[in-house]
ZAKE-375724 format. One record per atom (N, C-alpha, C): x, y, z. Coordinates in nm, 2 decimals, decimal comma. Layout:
+--------+--------+--------+
!      x !      y !      z !
+--------+--------+--------+
!      X !      Y !      Z !
...
+--------+--------+--------+
//
This chain:
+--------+--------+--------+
!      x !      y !      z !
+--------+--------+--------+
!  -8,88 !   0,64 !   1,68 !
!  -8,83 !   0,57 !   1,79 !
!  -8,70 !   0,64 !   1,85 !
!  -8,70 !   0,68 !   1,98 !
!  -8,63 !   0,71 !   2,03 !
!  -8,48 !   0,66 !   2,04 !
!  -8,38 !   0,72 !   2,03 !
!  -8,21 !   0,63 !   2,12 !
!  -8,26 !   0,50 !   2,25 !
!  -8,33 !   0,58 !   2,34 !
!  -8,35 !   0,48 !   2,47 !
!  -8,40 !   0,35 !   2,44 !
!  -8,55 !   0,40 !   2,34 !
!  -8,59 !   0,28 !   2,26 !
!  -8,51 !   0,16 !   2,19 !
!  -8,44 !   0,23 !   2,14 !
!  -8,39 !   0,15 !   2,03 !
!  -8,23 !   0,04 !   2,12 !
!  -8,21 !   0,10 !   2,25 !
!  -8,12 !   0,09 !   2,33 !
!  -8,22 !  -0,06 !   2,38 !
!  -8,30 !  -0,02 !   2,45 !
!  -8,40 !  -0,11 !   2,54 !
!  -8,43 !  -0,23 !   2,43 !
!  -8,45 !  -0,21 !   2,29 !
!  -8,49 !  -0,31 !   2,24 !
!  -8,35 !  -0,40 !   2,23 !
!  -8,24 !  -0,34 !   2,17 !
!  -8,13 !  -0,39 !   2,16 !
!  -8,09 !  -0,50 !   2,27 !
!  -8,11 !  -0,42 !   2,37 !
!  -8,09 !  -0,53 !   2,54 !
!  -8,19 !  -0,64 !   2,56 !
!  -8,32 !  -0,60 !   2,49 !
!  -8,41 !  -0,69 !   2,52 !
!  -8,37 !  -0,81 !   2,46 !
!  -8,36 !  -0,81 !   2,33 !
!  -8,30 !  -0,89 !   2,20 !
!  -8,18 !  -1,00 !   2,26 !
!  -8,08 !  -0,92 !   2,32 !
!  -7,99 !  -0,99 !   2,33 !
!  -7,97 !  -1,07 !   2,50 !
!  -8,07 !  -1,00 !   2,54 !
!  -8,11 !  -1,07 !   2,73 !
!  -8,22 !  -1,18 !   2,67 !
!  -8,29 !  -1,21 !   2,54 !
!  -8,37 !  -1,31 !   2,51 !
!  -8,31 !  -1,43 !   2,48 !
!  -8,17 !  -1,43 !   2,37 !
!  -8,06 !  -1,51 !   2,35 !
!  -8,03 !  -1,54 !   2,45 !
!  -8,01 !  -1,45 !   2,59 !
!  -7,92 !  -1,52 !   2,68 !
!  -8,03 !  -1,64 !   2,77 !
!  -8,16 !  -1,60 !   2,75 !
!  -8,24 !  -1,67 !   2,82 !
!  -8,27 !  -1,80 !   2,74 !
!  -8,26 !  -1,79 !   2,62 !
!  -8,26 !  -1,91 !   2,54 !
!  -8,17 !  -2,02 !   2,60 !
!  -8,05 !  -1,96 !   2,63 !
!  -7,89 !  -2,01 !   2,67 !
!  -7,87 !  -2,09 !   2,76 !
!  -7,99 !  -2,03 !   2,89 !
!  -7,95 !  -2,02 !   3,06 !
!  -8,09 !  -2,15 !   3,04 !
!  -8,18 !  -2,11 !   2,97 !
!  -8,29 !  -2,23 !   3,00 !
!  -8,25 !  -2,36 !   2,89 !
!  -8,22 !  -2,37 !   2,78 !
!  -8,19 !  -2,50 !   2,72 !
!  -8,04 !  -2,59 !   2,80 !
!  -7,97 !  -2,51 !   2,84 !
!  -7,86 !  -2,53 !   2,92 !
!  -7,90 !  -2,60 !   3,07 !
!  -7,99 !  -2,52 !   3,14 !
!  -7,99 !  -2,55 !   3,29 !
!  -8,11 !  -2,69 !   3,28 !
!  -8,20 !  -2,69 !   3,15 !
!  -8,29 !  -2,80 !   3,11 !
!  -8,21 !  -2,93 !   3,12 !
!  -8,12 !  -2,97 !   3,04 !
!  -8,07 !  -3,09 !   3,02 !
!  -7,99 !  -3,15 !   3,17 !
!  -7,92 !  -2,99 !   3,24 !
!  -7,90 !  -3,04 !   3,36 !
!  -8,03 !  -3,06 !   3,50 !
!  -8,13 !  -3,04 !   3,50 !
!  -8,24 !  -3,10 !   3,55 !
!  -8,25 !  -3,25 !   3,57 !
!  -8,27 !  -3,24 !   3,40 !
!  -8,34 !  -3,40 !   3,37 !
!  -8,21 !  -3,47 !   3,39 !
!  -8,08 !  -3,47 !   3,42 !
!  -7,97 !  -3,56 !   3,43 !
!  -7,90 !  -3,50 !   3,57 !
!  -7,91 !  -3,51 !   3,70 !
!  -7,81 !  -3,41 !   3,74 !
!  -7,68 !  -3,48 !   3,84 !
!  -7,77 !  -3,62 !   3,82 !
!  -7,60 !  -3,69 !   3,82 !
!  -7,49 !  -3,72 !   3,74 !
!  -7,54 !  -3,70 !   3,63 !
!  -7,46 !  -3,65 !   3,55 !
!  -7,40 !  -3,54 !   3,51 !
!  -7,47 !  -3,44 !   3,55 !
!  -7,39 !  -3,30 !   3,61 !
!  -7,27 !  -3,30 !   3,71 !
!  -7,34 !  -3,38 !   3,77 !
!  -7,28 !  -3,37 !   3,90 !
!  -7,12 !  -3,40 !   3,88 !
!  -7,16 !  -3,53 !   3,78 !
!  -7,01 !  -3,59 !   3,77 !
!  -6,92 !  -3,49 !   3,69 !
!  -6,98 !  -3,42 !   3,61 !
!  -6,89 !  -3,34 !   3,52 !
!  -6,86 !  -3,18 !   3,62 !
!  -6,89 !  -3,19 !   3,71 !
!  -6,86 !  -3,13 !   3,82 !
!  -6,71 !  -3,18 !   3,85 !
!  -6,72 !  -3,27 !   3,91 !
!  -6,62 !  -3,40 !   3,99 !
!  -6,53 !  -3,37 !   3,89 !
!  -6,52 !  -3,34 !   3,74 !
!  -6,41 !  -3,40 !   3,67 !
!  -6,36 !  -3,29 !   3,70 !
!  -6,42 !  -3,21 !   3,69 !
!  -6,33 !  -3,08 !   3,66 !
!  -6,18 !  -3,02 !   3,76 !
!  -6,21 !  -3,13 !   3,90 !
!  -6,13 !  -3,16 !   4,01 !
!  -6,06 !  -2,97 !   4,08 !
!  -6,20 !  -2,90 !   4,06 !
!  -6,19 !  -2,79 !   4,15 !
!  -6,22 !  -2,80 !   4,33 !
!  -6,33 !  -2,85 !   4,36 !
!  -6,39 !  -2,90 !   4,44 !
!  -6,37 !  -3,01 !   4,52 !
!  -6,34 !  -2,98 !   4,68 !
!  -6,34 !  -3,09 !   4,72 !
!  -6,45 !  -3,20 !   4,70 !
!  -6,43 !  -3,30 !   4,73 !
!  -6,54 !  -3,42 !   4,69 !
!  -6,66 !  -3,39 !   4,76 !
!  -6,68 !  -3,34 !   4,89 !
!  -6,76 !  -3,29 !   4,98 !
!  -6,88 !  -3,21 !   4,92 !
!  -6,81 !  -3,09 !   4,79 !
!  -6,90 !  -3,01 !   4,74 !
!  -6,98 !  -3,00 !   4,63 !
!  -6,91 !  -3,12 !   4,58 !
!  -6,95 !  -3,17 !   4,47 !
!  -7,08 !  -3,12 !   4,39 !
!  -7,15 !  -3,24 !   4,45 !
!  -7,33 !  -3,25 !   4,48 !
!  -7,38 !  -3,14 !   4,49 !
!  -7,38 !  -3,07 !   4,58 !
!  -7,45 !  -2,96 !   4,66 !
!  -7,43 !  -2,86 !   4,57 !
!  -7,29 !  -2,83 !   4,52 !
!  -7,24 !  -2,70 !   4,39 !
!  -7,32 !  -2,75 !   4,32 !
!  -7,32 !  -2,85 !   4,24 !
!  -7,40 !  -2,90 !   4,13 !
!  -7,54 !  -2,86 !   4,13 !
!  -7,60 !  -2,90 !   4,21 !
!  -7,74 !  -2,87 !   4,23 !
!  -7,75 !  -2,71 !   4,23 !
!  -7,68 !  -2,66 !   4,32 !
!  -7,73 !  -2,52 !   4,35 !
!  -7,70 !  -2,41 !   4,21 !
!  -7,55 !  -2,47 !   4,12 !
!  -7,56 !  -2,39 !   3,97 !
!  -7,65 !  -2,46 !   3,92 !
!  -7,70 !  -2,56 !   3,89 !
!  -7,79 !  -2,58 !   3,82 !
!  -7,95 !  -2,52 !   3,84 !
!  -7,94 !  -2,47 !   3,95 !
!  -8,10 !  -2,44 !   3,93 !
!  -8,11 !  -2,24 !   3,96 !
!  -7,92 !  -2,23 !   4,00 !
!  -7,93 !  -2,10 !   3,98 !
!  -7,95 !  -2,03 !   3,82 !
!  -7,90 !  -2,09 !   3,74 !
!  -7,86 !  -2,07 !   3,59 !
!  -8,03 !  -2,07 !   3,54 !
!  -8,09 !  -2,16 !   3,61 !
!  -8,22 !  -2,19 !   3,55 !
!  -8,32 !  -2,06 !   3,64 !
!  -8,28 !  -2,00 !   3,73 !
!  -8,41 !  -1,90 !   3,81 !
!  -8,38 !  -1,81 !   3,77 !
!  -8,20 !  -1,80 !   3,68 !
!  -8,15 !  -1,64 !   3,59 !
!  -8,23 !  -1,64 !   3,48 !
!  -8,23 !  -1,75 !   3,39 !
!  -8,31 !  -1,75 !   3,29 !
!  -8,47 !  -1,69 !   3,31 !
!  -8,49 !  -1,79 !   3,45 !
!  -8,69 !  -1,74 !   3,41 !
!  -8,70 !  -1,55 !   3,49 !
!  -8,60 !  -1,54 !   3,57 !
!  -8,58 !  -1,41 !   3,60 !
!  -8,60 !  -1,29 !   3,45 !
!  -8,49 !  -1,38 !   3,37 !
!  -8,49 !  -1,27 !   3,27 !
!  -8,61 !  -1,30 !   3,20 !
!  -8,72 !  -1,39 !   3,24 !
!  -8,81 !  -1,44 !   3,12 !
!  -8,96 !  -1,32 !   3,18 !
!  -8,92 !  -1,39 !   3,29 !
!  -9,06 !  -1,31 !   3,34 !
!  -9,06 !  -1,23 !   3,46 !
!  -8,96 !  -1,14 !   3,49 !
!  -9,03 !  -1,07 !   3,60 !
!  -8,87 !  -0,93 !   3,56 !
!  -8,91 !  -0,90 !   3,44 !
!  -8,86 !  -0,76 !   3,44 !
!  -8,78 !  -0,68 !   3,54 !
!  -8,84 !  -0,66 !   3,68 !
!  -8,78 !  -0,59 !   3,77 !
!  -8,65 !  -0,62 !   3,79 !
!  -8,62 !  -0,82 !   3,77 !
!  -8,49 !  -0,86 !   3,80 !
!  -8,39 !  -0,87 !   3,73 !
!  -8,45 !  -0,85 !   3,60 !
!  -8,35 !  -0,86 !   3,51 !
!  -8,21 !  -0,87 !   3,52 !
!  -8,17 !  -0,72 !   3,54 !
!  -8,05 !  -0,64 !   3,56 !
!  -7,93 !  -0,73 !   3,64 !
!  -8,02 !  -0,78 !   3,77 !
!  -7,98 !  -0,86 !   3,86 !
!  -7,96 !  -1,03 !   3,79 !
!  -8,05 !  -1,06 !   3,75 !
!  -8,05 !  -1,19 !   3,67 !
!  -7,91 !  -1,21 !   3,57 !
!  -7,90 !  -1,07 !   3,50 !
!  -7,78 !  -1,07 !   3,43 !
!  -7,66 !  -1,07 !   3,50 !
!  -7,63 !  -0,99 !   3,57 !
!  -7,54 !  -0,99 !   3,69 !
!  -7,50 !  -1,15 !   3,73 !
!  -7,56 !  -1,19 !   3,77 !
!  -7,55 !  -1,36 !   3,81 !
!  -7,50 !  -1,45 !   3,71 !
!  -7,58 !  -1,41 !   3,60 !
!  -7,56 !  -1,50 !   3,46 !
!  -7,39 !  -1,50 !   3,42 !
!  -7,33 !  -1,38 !   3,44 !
!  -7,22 !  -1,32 !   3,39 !
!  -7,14 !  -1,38 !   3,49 !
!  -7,14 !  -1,40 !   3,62 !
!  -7,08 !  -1,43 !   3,70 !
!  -7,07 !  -1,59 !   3,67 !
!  -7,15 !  -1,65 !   3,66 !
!  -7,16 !  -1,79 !   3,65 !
!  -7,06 !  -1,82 !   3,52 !
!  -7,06 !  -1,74 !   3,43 !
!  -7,03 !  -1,77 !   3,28 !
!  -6,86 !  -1,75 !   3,33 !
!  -6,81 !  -1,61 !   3,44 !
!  -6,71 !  -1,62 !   3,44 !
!  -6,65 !  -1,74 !   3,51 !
!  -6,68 !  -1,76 !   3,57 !
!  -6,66 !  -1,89 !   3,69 !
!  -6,63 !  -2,01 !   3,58 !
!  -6,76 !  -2,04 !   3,54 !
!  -6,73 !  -2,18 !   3,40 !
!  -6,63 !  -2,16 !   3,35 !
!  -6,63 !  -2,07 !   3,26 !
!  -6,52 !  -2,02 !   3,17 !
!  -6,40 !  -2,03 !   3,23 !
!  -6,34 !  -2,00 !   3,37 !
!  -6,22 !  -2,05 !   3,43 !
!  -6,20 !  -2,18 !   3,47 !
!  -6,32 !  -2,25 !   3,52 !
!  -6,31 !  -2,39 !   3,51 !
!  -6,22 !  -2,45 !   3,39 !
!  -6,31 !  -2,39 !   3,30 !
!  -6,27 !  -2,48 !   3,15 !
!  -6,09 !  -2,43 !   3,11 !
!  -6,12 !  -2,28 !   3,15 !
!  -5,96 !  -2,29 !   3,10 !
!  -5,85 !  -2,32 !   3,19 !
!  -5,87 !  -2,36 !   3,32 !
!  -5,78 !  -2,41 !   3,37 !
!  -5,78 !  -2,53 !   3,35 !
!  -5,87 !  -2,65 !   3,37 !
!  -5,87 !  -2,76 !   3,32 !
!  -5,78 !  -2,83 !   3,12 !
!  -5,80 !  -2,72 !   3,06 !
!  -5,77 !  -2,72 !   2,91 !
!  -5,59 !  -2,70 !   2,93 !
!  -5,59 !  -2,61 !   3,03 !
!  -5,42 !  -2,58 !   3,09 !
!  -5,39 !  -2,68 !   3,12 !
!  -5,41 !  -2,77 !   3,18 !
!  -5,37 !  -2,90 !   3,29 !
!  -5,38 !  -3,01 !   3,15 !
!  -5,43 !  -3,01 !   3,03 !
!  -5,44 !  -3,08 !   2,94 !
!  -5,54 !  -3,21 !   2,98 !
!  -5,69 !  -3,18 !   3,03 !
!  -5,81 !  -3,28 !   3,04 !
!  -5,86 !  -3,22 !   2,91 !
!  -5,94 !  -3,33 !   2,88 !
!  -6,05 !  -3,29 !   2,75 !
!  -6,14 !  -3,41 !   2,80 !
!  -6,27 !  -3,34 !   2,84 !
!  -6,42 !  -3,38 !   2,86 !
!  -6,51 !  -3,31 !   2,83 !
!  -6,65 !  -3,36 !   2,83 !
!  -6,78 !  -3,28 !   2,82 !
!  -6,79 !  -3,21 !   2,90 !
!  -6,76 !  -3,07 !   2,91 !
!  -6,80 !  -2,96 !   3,00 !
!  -6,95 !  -3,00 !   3,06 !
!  -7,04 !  -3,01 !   3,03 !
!  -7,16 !  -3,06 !   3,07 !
!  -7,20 !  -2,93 !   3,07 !
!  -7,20 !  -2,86 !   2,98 !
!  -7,30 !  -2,73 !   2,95 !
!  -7,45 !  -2,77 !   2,89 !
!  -7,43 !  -2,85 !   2,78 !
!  -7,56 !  -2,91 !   2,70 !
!  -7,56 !  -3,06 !   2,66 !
!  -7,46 !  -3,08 !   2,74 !
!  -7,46 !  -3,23 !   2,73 !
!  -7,37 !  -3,34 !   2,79 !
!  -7,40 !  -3,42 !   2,83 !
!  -7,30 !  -3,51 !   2,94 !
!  -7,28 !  -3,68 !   2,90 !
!  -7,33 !  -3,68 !   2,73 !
!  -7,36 !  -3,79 !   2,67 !
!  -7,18 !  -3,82 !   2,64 !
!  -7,17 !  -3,98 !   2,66 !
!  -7,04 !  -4,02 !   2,63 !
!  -6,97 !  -3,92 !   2,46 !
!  -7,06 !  -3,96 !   2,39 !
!  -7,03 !  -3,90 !   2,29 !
!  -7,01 !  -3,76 !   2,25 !
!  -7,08 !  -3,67 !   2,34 !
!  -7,05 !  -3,50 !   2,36 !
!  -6,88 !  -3,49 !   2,30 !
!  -6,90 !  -3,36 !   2,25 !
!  -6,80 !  -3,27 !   2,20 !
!  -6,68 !  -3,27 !   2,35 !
!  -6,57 !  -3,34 !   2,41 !
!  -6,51 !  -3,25 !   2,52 !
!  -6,47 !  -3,11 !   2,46 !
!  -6,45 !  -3,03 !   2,61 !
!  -6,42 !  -2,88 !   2,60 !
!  -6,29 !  -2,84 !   2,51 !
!  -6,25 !  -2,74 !   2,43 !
!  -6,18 !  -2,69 !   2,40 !
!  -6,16 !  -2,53 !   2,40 !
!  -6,08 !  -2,47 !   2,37 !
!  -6,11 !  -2,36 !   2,37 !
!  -6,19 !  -2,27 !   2,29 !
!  -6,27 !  -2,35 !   2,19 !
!  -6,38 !  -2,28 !   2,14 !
!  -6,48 !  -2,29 !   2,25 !
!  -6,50 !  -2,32 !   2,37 !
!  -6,58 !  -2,34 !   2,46 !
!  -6,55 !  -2,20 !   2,56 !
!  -6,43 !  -2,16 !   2,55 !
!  -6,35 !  -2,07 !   2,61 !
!  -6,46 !  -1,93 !   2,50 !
!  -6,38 !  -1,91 !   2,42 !
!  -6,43 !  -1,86 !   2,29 !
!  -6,59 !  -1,85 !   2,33 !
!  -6,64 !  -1,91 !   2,28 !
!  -6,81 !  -1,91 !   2,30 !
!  -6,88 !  -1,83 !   2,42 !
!  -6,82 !  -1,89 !   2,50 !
!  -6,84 !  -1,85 !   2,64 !
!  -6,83 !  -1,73 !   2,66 !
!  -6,68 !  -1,65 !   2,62 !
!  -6,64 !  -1,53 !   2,63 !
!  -6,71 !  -1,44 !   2,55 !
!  -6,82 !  -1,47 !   2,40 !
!  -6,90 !  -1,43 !   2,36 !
!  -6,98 !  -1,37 !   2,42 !
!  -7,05 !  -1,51 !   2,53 !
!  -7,24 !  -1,46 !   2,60 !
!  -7,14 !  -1,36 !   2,68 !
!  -7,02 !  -1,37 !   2,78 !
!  -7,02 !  -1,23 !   2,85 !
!  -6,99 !  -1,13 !   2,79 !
!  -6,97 !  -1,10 !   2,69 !
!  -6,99 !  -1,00 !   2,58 !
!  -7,12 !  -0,96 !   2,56 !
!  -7,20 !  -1,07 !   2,54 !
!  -7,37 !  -0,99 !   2,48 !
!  -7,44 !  -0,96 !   2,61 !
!  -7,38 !  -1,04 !   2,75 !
!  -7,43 !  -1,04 !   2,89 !
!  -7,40 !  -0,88 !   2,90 !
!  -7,25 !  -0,84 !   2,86 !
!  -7,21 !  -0,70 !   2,89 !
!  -7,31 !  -0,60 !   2,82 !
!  -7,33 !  -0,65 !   2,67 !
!  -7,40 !  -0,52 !   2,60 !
!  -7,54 !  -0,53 !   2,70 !
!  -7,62 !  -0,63 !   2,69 !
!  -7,76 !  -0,61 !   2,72 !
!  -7,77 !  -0,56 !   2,92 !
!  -7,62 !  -0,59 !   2,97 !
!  -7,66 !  -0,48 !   3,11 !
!  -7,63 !  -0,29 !   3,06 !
!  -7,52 !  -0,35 !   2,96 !
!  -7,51 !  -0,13 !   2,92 !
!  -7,69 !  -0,11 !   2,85 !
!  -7,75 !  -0,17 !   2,80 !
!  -7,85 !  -0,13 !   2,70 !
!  -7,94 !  -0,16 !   2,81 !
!  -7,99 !  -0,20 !   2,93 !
!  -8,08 !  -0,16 !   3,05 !
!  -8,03 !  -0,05 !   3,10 !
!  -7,92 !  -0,05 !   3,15 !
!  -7,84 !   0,08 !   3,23 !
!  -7,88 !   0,21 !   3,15 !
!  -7,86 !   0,24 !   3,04 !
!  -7,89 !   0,34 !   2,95 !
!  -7,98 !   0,37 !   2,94 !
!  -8,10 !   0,22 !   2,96 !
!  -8,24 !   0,28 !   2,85 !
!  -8,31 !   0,37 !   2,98 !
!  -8,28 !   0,34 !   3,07 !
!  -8,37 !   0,39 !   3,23 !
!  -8,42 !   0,58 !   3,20 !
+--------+--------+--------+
//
């Protein structure tokens, strides 16, 4: 097996985790998305105006990155791209909110009263997937 190979598989591997991520994640926001919505609202970035409409439109973008990365290869590269952007975006949400001293359910995988609120292992975590987001766009970039 070749370097490119072993490169290509590496990316594949780690663009599969991310797709695990983007679809169990964007799943639970589907089936609930007023409940999204609100944990949108809390996060008090957004005028009230955008609320709704932001909500919906990350929610089903997070979910067309995932089936991007699931099934149609050509988009991958691009799918990641978006993924990473999204993750940076949240990830400032959370840490500016964590700054300001709120603690809620980020509504990543869950919007249940009972949910974990955000902390900076949410920060942490996060800063992970754009890490493995980073390797598996170097390990496409490379394998070509």
């Amino acid at each position: 097996m070749t370097r490119d190979q072993k490169t290509y598989r590496l990316a594949y591997w780690i663009a599969s985790f991310i797709i695990a991520v983007t679809l169990l994640s964007g799943y639970h926001k589907i089936l609930y998305p007023a409940d999204f919505a609100l944990s949108v609202y809390r996060f008090h970035l957004l005028p009230d105006m955008l609320v709704n409409s932001s909500a919906l439109y990350f929610l089903w973008l997070e979910v067309v990155c995932g089936l991007c990365l699931l099934f149609f290869p050509r988009f991958r590269v691009a799918a990641l791209w978006i993924a990473l952007v999204l993750l940076v975006i949240f990830t400032g949400a959370i840490g500016i909110n964590l700054i300001r001293g709120t603690a809620f359910s980020c509504g990543c995988f869950s919007n249940s009263p009972a949910a974990r609120p955000m902390d900076w292992l949410s920060v942490a975590r996060n800063g992970a997937l754009m890490a493995l987001v980073g390797l598996a766009l170097c390990g496409f970039k490379h394998s070509r």
